[in-house]
N, C-alpha and C positions, 0 to 999 in steps of 0.2 A: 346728673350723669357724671360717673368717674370717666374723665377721657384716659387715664392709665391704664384701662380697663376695658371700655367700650369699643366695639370693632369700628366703628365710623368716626375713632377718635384719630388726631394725624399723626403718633406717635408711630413709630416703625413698624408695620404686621406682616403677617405673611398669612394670609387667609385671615380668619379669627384667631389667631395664635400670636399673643402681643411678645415682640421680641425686648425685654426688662433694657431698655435702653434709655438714655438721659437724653429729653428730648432738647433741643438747639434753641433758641430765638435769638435774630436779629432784628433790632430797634437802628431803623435811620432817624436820628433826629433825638437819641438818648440823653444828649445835656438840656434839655425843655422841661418844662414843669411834666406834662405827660409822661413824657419817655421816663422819669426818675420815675415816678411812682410805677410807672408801670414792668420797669425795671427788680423795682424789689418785691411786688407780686409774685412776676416770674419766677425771682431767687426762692420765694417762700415755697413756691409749687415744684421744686427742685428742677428747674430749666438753669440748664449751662447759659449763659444770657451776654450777646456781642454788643455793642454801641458802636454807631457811629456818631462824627463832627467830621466838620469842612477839615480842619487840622486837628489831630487828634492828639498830636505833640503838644501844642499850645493852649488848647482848649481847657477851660478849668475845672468843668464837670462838677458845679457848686452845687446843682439840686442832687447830685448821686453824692455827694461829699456829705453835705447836710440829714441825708436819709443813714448814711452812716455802710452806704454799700457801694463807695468807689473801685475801692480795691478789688472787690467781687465780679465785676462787668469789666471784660475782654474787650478795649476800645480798636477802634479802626479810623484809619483818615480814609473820606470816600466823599468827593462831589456828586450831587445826585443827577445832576445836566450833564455827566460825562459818562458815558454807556461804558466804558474799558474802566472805570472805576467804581462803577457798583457791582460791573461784572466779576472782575477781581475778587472785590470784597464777600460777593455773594459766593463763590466760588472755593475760598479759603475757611469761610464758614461752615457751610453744608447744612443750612439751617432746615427745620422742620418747618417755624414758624416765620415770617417777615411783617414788620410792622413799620408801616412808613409816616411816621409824626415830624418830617422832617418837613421845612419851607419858611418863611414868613410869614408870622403868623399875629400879626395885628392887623385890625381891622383899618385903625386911624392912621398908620404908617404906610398902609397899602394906597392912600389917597398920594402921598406922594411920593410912592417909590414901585410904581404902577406895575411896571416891565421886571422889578425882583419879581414880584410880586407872581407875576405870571408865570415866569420863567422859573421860579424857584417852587413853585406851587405843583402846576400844572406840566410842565415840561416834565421834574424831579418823578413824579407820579410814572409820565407816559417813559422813563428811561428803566424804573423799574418793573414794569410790566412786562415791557421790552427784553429784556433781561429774564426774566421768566420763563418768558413764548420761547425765547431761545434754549435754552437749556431743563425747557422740560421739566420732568420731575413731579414732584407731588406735595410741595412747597406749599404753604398755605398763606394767605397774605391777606392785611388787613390796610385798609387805607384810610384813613383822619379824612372824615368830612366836615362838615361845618352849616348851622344853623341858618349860615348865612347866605346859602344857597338860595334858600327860598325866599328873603328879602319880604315885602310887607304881604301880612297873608289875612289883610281886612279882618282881624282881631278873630280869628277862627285859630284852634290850636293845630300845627304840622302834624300829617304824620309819612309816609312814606309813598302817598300816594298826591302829596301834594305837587303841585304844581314850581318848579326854580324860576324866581324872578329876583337876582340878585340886584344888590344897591350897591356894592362897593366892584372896587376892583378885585380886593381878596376871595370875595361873593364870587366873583365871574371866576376867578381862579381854581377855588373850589369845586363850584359845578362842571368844570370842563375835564377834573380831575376827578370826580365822582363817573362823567360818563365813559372817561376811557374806561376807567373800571369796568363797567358791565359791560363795554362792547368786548374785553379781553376776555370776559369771563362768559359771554354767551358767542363770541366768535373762536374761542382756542381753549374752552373746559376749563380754564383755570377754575384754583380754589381762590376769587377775590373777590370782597366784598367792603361797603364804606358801611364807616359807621356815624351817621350825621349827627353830630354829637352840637348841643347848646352850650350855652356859656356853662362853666367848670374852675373853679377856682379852690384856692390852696395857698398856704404861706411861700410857697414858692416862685408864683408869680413876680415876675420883675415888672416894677412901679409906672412901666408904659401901659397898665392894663388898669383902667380906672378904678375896679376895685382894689386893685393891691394902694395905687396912688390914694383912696381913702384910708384906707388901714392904715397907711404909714402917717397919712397926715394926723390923723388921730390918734396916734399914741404921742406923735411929739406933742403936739397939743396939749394930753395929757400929764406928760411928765415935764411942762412947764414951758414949751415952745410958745414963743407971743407971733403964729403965724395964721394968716388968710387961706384957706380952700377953696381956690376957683375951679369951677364945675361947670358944665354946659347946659344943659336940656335935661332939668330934672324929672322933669312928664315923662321920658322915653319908660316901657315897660320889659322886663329881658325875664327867661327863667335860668336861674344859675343855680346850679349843683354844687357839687364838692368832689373835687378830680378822682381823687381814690375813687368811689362809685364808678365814677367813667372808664376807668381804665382796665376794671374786674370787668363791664361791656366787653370793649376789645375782645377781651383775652375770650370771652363765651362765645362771642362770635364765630372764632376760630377751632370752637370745641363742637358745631353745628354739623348734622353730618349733610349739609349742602351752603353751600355760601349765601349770601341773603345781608341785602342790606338792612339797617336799620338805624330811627329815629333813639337818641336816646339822650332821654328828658327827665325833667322833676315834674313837669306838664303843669306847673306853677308861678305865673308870671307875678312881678312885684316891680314898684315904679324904682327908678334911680332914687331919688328924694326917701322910700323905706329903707333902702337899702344904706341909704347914708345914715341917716336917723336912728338903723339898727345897728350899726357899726360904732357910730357915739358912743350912745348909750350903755353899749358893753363897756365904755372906759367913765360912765356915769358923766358923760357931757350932753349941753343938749346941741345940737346940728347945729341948728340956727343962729348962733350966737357969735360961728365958726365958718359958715360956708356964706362963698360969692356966685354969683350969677354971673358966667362970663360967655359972651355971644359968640367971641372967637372961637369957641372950642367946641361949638356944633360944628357936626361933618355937613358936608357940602350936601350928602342924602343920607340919610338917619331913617331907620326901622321904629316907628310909631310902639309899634309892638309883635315882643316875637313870642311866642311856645310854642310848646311839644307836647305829643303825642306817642307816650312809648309800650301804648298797649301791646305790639308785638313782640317788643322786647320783654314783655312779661311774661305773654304766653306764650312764648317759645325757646326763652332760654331762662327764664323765672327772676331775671333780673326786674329791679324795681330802686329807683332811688332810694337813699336810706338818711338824707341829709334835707334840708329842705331852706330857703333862703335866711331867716332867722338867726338859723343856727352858721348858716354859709359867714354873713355877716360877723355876728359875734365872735368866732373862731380866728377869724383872719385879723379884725382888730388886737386880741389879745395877746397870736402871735406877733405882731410888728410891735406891743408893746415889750416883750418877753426880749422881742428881739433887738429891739434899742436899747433896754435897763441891763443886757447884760453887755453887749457893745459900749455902757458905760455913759446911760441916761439919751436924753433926745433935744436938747438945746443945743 
Protein backbone atom coordinates (compact mmCIF):
# COMPACT_ATOMS: atom_id res chain seq x y z
CA UNK A 1 0.00 0.00 0.00
CA UNK A 2 1.10 3.56 -1.01
CA UNK A 3 -0.31 5.45 2.20
CA UNK A 4 0.41 8.91 -0.24
CA UNK A 5 -1.94 7.43 -2.19
CA UNK A 6 -4.37 5.24 -0.44
CA UNK A 7 -7.69 6.70 0.82
CA UNK A 8 -7.52 4.94 4.40
CA UNK A 9 -3.96 6.30 4.37
CA UNK A 10 -3.72 9.34 7.55
CA UNK A 11 -2.19 11.77 5.34
CA UNK A 12 -4.66 14.82 4.83
CA UNK A 13 -7.89 13.89 2.45
CA UNK A 14 -10.87 15.21 1.80
CA UNK A 15 -13.01 12.27 0.52
CA UNK A 16 -10.75 10.13 -1.68
CA UNK A 17 -9.16 13.19 -3.02
CA UNK A 18 -5.33 13.21 -1.22
CA UNK A 19 -4.66 16.85 -0.59
CA UNK A 20 -0.32 16.70 -1.86
CA UNK A 21 0.62 17.70 1.75
CA UNK A 22 3.91 16.86 3.84
CA UNK A 23 2.77 14.63 6.33
CA UNK A 24 3.89 15.54 10.36
CA UNK A 25 5.30 12.90 12.74
CA UNK A 26 5.90 13.45 16.31
CA UNK A 27 8.36 10.92 18.16
CA UNK A 28 8.17 11.34 22.16
CA UNK A 29 11.17 9.68 23.11
CA UNK A 30 13.43 10.65 19.75
CA UNK A 31 17.10 10.59 21.50
CA UNK A 32 16.68 6.38 22.20
CA UNK A 33 17.88 3.87 19.92
CA UNK A 34 14.21 3.51 18.49
CA UNK A 35 13.30 7.01 18.12
CA UNK A 36 16.72 7.53 15.87
CA UNK A 37 16.20 5.06 13.65
CA UNK A 38 12.82 5.58 13.40
CA UNK A 39 13.35 9.13 12.90
CA UNK A 40 15.39 8.72 9.71
CA UNK A 41 12.87 6.32 8.19
CA UNK A 42 10.47 8.95 8.57
CA UNK A 43 12.95 11.58 6.94
CA UNK A 44 13.39 8.90 4.04
CA UNK A 45 9.46 8.65 3.54
CA UNK A 46 9.50 12.71 3.25
CA UNK A 47 7.65 13.22 6.89
CA UNK A 48 8.37 16.71 8.31
CA UNK A 49 9.64 14.75 11.70
CA UNK A 50 9.45 16.54 15.64
CA UNK A 51 11.37 14.90 18.58
CA UNK A 52 10.94 15.24 21.77
CA UNK A 53 13.49 14.99 25.42
CA UNK A 54 12.75 15.83 29.02
CA UNK A 55 15.29 19.12 28.00
CA UNK A 56 15.59 19.47 24.79
CA UNK A 57 18.23 22.29 25.32
CA UNK A 58 20.53 19.88 27.05
CA UNK A 59 19.93 16.83 25.63
CA UNK A 60 22.61 15.52 23.15
CA UNK A 61 20.59 13.53 20.65
CA UNK A 62 23.78 11.18 20.07
CA UNK A 63 21.74 8.37 18.13
CA UNK A 64 20.17 11.18 15.75
CA UNK A 65 23.83 12.67 15.60
CA UNK A 66 25.31 9.30 14.83
CA UNK A 67 22.71 8.44 12.00
CA UNK A 68 23.83 11.80 10.58
CA UNK A 69 20.07 13.48 10.88
CA UNK A 70 20.25 15.68 13.88
CA UNK A 71 19.95 18.83 12.12
CA UNK A 72 16.91 17.46 10.18
CA UNK A 73 14.49 16.64 13.35
CA UNK A 74 12.58 19.82 14.94
CA UNK A 75 13.25 18.94 18.72
CA UNK A 76 10.93 19.91 21.63
CA UNK A 77 11.42 19.85 25.54
CA UNK A 78 8.13 18.05 26.77
CA UNK A 79 7.63 15.97 30.06
CA UNK A 80 5.30 13.20 29.28
CA UNK A 81 3.68 13.03 33.17
CA UNK A 82 2.75 16.79 32.73
CA UNK A 83 -0.62 17.03 30.56
CA UNK A 84 0.10 21.15 29.68
CA UNK A 85 3.30 19.83 28.33
CA UNK A 86 2.58 17.36 25.81
CA UNK A 87 -0.54 19.30 25.26
CA UNK A 88 1.64 22.37 24.12
CA UNK A 89 3.96 20.35 22.30
CA UNK A 90 1.16 18.33 20.59
CA UNK A 91 -0.56 21.41 19.81
CA UNK A 92 2.59 23.54 18.10
CA UNK A 93 3.19 20.49 16.12
CA UNK A 94 -0.06 19.40 14.36
CA UNK A 95 1.06 16.16 13.76
CA UNK A 96 -0.60 13.60 11.56
CA UNK A 97 1.26 10.87 13.07
CA UNK A 98 2.39 10.48 17.13
CA UNK A 99 4.80 7.82 18.24
CA UNK A 100 5.33 7.37 21.99
CA UNK A 101 8.96 5.56 22.52
CA UNK A 102 9.26 7.57 25.26
CA UNK A 103 9.80 6.08 29.41
CA UNK A 104 12.37 3.80 30.99
CA UNK A 105 13.30 1.55 29.35
CA UNK A 106 15.40 -1.17 30.96
CA UNK A 107 14.22 -4.15 32.11
CA UNK A 108 17.18 -4.51 35.09
CA UNK A 109 16.98 -0.83 35.97
CA UNK A 110 13.25 -1.01 36.32
CA UNK A 111 14.09 -3.68 39.49
CA UNK A 112 15.35 -0.64 41.22
CA UNK A 113 13.82 2.30 40.04
CA UNK A 114 10.18 0.83 40.33
CA UNK A 115 7.92 3.99 40.51
CA UNK A 116 10.28 5.85 37.33
CA UNK A 117 9.53 3.06 36.05
CA UNK A 118 5.74 3.19 36.34
CA UNK A 119 5.24 6.54 36.30
CA UNK A 120 7.38 7.25 33.32
CA UNK A 121 5.98 4.29 31.42
CA UNK A 122 2.56 4.04 32.30
CA UNK A 123 1.43 7.45 33.52
CA UNK A 124 3.53 9.09 30.14
CA UNK A 125 1.26 6.80 27.93
CA UNK A 126 -2.19 7.64 29.90
CA UNK A 127 -1.07 11.77 29.57
CA UNK A 128 -0.80 11.29 25.98
CA UNK A 129 -3.80 9.65 25.20
CA UNK A 130 -5.28 12.17 27.29
CA UNK A 131 -4.21 14.69 25.32
CA UNK A 132 -5.72 13.18 22.22
CA UNK A 133 -9.38 12.48 23.72
CA UNK A 134 -9.14 16.05 24.29
CA UNK A 135 -8.35 17.74 21.19
CA UNK A 136 -9.85 15.41 19.00
CA UNK A 137 -8.81 15.12 15.53
CA UNK A 138 -7.63 12.27 13.51
CA UNK A 139 -4.08 11.95 14.75
CA UNK A 140 -2.76 8.62 14.60
CA UNK A 141 -0.72 7.10 17.43
CA UNK A 142 1.39 4.48 17.91
CA UNK A 143 2.47 3.16 21.42
CA UNK A 144 5.89 0.96 22.26
CA UNK A 145 4.87 -2.09 23.88
CA UNK A 146 7.10 -4.75 25.13
CA UNK A 147 7.71 -8.59 25.10
CA UNK A 148 7.64 -8.22 28.49
CA UNK A 149 4.28 -8.01 28.92
CA UNK A 150 3.51 -11.43 28.72
CA UNK A 151 6.42 -12.68 31.06
CA UNK A 152 7.06 -16.60 30.97
CA UNK A 153 4.73 -18.24 28.46
CA UNK A 154 5.79 -22.14 29.32
CA UNK A 155 8.13 -22.22 26.11
CA UNK A 156 4.95 -21.58 23.66
CA UNK A 157 5.81 -18.76 21.03
CA UNK A 158 3.45 -15.17 22.00
CA UNK A 159 1.26 -14.02 19.90
CA UNK A 160 -1.50 -11.34 20.32
CA UNK A 161 -3.74 -13.38 21.88
CA UNK A 162 -1.57 -14.42 24.51
CA UNK A 163 -2.20 -14.10 27.91
CA UNK A 164 0.16 -10.63 30.16
CA UNK A 165 1.84 -12.23 32.97
CA UNK A 166 4.70 -9.79 33.55
CA UNK A 167 7.89 -10.45 35.82
CA UNK A 168 9.37 -7.25 36.14
CA UNK A 169 8.17 -4.00 37.18
CA UNK A 170 8.92 -2.45 33.50
CA UNK A 171 6.57 -5.73 32.62
CA UNK A 172 3.68 -4.37 34.71
CA UNK A 173 4.40 -0.90 33.32
CA UNK A 174 4.12 -1.89 29.97
CA UNK A 175 0.87 -3.80 30.16
CA UNK A 176 -0.86 -1.13 32.03
CA UNK A 177 0.24 1.06 29.12
CA UNK A 178 -0.79 -1.32 26.40
CA UNK A 179 -4.42 -1.39 28.07
CA UNK A 180 -5.00 2.11 28.38
CA UNK A 181 -4.27 1.91 24.84
CA UNK A 182 -7.28 -0.20 23.78
CA UNK A 183 -9.53 1.13 26.38
CA UNK A 184 -8.91 4.75 24.52
CA UNK A 185 -9.24 3.28 21.38
CA UNK A 186 -12.46 1.15 21.87
CA UNK A 187 -13.82 3.79 24.45
CA UNK A 188 -13.24 7.40 22.41
CA UNK A 189 -12.42 5.89 18.29
CA UNK A 190 -9.08 6.88 18.57
CA UNK A 191 -6.49 5.67 15.89
CA UNK A 192 -4.23 3.88 18.80
CA UNK A 193 -2.57 0.89 18.67
CA UNK A 194 0.78 -1.01 20.66
CA UNK A 195 3.14 -2.53 18.93
CA UNK A 196 4.55 -5.54 21.30
CA UNK A 197 7.75 -5.45 20.02
CA UNK A 198 10.79 -8.30 21.44
CA UNK A 199 14.24 -7.58 22.12
CA UNK A 200 15.61 -5.29 18.97
CA UNK A 201 19.04 -4.25 18.95
CA UNK A 202 21.48 -1.86 17.11
CA UNK A 203 24.93 -0.32 17.66
CA UNK A 204 23.06 2.16 19.31
CA UNK A 205 22.21 0.82 22.31
CA UNK A 206 23.82 2.07 25.46
CA UNK A 207 25.92 -0.63 27.38
CA UNK A 208 23.06 -1.00 30.18
CA UNK A 209 21.43 -3.48 27.68
CA UNK A 210 23.50 -6.82 27.86
CA UNK A 211 24.02 -7.12 24.43
CA UNK A 212 25.42 -3.87 23.51
CA UNK A 213 27.62 -4.69 27.18
CA UNK A 214 28.93 -7.96 25.08
CA UNK A 215 29.68 -6.18 22.04
CA UNK A 216 31.69 -3.64 23.82
CA UNK A 217 33.29 -6.19 25.78
CA UNK A 218 34.43 -7.80 22.96
CA UNK A 219 35.86 -5.67 20.83
CA UNK A 220 38.21 -4.33 23.71
CA UNK A 221 39.12 -7.74 24.21
CA UNK A 222 39.92 -8.00 20.90
CA UNK A 223 42.01 -5.13 20.28
CA UNK A 224 44.09 -6.10 23.16
CA UNK A 225 42.12 -5.30 26.52
CA UNK A 226 43.29 -7.93 29.36
CA UNK A 227 39.54 -7.95 30.77
CA UNK A 228 36.78 -10.35 32.51
CA UNK A 229 32.92 -10.53 31.11
CA UNK A 230 30.83 -11.19 33.96
CA UNK A 231 27.41 -12.31 32.68
CA UNK A 232 24.35 -13.81 34.68
CA UNK A 233 22.17 -16.76 33.56
CA UNK A 234 23.52 -17.84 30.29
CA UNK A 235 20.50 -20.55 29.84
CA UNK A 236 17.83 -17.49 29.72
CA UNK A 237 16.41 -17.96 25.91
CA UNK A 238 15.23 -14.26 24.29
CA UNK A 239 14.33 -13.58 20.34
CA UNK A 240 16.19 -10.49 19.27
CA UNK A 241 15.86 -8.71 15.97
CA UNK A 242 17.50 -5.74 14.58
CA UNK A 243 15.79 -2.18 15.40
CA UNK A 244 15.63 -0.96 11.96
CA UNK A 245 13.13 -3.98 11.15
CA UNK A 246 11.11 -2.85 14.09
CA UNK A 247 10.74 0.48 13.70
CA UNK A 248 9.57 -0.01 9.50
CA UNK A 249 6.62 -2.19 12.04
CA UNK A 250 5.69 1.03 13.80
CA UNK A 251 5.44 3.15 10.98
CA UNK A 252 2.93 0.00 9.00
CA UNK A 253 0.93 0.03 11.72
CA UNK A 254 0.07 3.50 11.48
CA UNK A 255 -0.41 2.96 7.42
CA UNK A 256 -3.58 0.20 8.57
CA UNK A 257 -6.62 1.44 7.69
CA UNK A 258 -7.92 0.33 11.41
CA UNK A 259 -5.63 0.30 14.40
CA UNK A 260 -4.87 -3.18 15.60
CA UNK A 261 -2.15 -4.13 17.80
CA UNK A 262 0.48 -6.33 17.02
CA UNK A 263 3.22 -9.00 18.01
CA UNK A 264 6.26 -8.18 16.26
CA UNK A 265 9.13 -10.81 16.34
CA UNK A 266 11.82 -12.77 14.54
CA UNK A 267 9.67 -15.85 16.32
CA UNK A 268 13.27 -17.21 16.89
CA UNK A 269 14.56 -17.68 20.22
CA UNK A 270 18.42 -18.30 20.86
CA UNK A 271 20.10 -18.86 24.53
CA UNK A 272 22.31 -15.83 25.97
CA UNK A 273 25.44 -18.21 25.96
CA UNK A 274 24.85 -18.31 21.43
CA UNK A 275 24.53 -15.19 21.53
CA UNK A 276 27.62 -14.33 23.30
CA UNK A 277 29.49 -17.15 21.49
CA UNK A 278 28.22 -15.33 18.25
CA UNK A 279 29.30 -12.07 19.18
CA UNK A 280 33.14 -13.46 19.84
CA UNK A 281 33.47 -15.19 17.17
CA UNK A 282 32.64 -12.32 14.68
CA UNK A 283 36.07 -10.76 16.45
CA UNK A 284 37.60 -14.58 15.98
CA UNK A 285 37.70 -15.06 19.84
CA UNK A 286 36.38 -17.92 21.62
CA UNK A 287 33.58 -16.95 24.57
CA UNK A 288 34.94 -19.11 26.83
CA UNK A 289 38.25 -18.08 27.41
CA UNK A 290 36.68 -14.51 28.23
CA UNK A 291 33.39 -14.90 30.06
CA UNK A 292 32.53 -15.16 34.05
CA UNK A 293 29.61 -16.62 35.61
CA UNK A 294 28.33 -14.02 38.02
CA UNK A 295 25.10 -14.92 40.28
CA UNK A 296 24.69 -11.18 41.20
CA UNK A 297 23.57 -10.35 38.05
CA UNK A 298 20.43 -12.61 37.77
CA UNK A 299 17.28 -10.51 38.17
CA UNK A 300 15.32 -11.35 41.30
CA UNK A 301 12.62 -13.06 38.35
CA UNK A 302 13.98 -13.71 34.89
CA UNK A 303 11.86 -14.97 31.80
CA UNK A 304 13.17 -18.70 31.16
CA UNK A 305 12.19 -18.12 27.72
CA UNK A 306 10.60 -15.55 25.63
CA UNK A 307 9.35 -15.43 21.58
CA UNK A 308 7.14 -14.34 19.12
CA UNK A 309 4.70 -14.74 17.02
CA UNK A 310 4.23 -12.30 14.14
CA UNK A 311 2.16 -14.09 11.92
CA UNK A 312 -0.20 -11.02 11.74
CA UNK A 313 2.12 -8.81 11.22
CA UNK A 314 2.77 -10.70 8.02
CA UNK A 315 -0.37 -10.94 6.85
CA UNK A 316 -1.57 -7.90 7.40
CA UNK A 317 0.93 -5.43 6.75
CA UNK A 318 3.62 -7.92 4.94
CA UNK A 319 6.10 -7.12 7.29
CA UNK A 320 8.39 -10.10 8.23
CA UNK A 321 11.79 -9.79 10.08
CA UNK A 322 14.65 -9.56 7.81
CA UNK A 323 17.63 -9.97 10.30
CA UNK A 324 17.87 -13.02 12.36
CA UNK A 325 20.06 -13.51 15.64
CA UNK A 326 23.35 -14.40 14.00
CA UNK A 327 23.54 -11.77 12.07
CA UNK A 328 21.93 -9.56 15.18
CA UNK A 329 25.16 -10.62 17.07
CA UNK A 330 27.82 -10.32 14.50
CA UNK A 331 26.78 -6.88 13.47
CA UNK A 332 26.76 -5.30 16.90
CA UNK A 333 30.19 -6.79 17.88
CA UNK A 334 31.86 -5.36 14.75
CA UNK A 335 30.30 -2.11 15.33
CA UNK A 336 31.71 -1.61 18.84
CA UNK A 337 35.01 -2.73 17.36
CA UNK A 338 34.81 0.02 14.48
CA UNK A 339 33.82 2.05 17.12
CA UNK A 340 36.59 1.86 19.58
CA UNK A 341 39.53 1.49 16.63
CA UNK A 342 38.40 4.79 15.58
CA UNK A 343 37.88 6.40 19.20
CA UNK A 344 41.68 5.40 19.03
CA UNK A 345 41.90 1.44 19.98
CA UNK A 346 40.22 -0.27 23.19
CA UNK A 347 42.84 -0.60 26.07
Amino acid sequence: MDPGHACDAPSRTHGCQVVNAQRTALIFGVSGQDGAYLARLLLNKGYLVHGTSRDAEMAGFAGLAALGIRERVIVHSAALADFRSVLQVVERVGPDEIYNLAGQSSVGLSFQQPAETLESVAMGTLTVLEVLRELGGNVRFYNAGSSECFGDTNGNAADEETAFRPRSPYGVAKAAAHWQVANYRESYGLFACSGILFNHESPLRPTRFVTAKIASAAARIALGASERLALGDLSIRRDWGWAEDYVDAMWRMLQQPAPRDYVVATGEPSSLETFVAEAFAALNLDWRQHVDHDRALIRPSDIRLGYGDATRAERDMGWKASVRMPEVARRLALAARDRLTTAGGGR
